[in-house]
N, C-alpha and C positions, 0 to 999 in steps of 0.2 A: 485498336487504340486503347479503349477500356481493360483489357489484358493487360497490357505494356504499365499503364499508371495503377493498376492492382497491386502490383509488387512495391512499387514505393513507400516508404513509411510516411512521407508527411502529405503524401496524398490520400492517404486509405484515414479519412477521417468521417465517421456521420455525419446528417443533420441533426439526430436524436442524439447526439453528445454533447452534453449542453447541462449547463448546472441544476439540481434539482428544483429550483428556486424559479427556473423560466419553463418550464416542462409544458407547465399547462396552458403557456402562453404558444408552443408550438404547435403544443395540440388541438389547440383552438383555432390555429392560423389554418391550417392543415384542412380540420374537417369545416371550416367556412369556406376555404377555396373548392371545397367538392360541390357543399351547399349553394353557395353562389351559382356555380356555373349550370346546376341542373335546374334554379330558379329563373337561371336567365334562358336555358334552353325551352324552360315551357311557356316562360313569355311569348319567345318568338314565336313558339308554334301558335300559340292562340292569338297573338295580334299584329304579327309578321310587322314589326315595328320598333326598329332599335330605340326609338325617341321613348318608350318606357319601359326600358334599361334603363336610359340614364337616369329618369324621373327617378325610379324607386332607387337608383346610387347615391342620387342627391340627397332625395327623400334620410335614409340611410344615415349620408354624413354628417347632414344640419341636424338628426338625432344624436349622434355621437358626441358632436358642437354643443349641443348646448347641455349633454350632462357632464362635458367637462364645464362648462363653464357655470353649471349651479356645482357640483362637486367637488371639483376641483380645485387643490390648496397649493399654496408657496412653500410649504413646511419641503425641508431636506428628508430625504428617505432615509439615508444611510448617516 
């Protein structure tokens, strides 16, 4: 199946195709899903306990929370 949509042109597109402008926002996504997943692999092994997973995802978002919200401006980007 992968063969077959190879040959297509408006299928044969990257994810790294992307304007120089977002780059490092991909490549950040990228290497935090690697990161994530082997911090959450050695959770488990040392506390065989998904309940902190979610603690430290939580933990995580209410920090992302609130440096938008002391950060965080109304101004237009563009």
């Amino acid at each position: 199946m992968g063969l077959v949509f190879r040959n297509w042109k408006f299928v044969n597109t990257s994810v790294f195709e992307v304007p120089l402008e977002t780059k490092s926002i991909v490549r950040f996504s990228f290497h935090s899903g690697i990161v994530g997943t082997l911090i959450t692999g050695h959770i488990l092994e040392v506390s065989y306990s998904w309940g902190n997973v979610f603690n430290l995802n939580a933990v995580v978002l209410v920090f992302g929370a609130v440096i938008f919200l002391v950060f965080g401006t109304a101004k237009k980007v563009v």
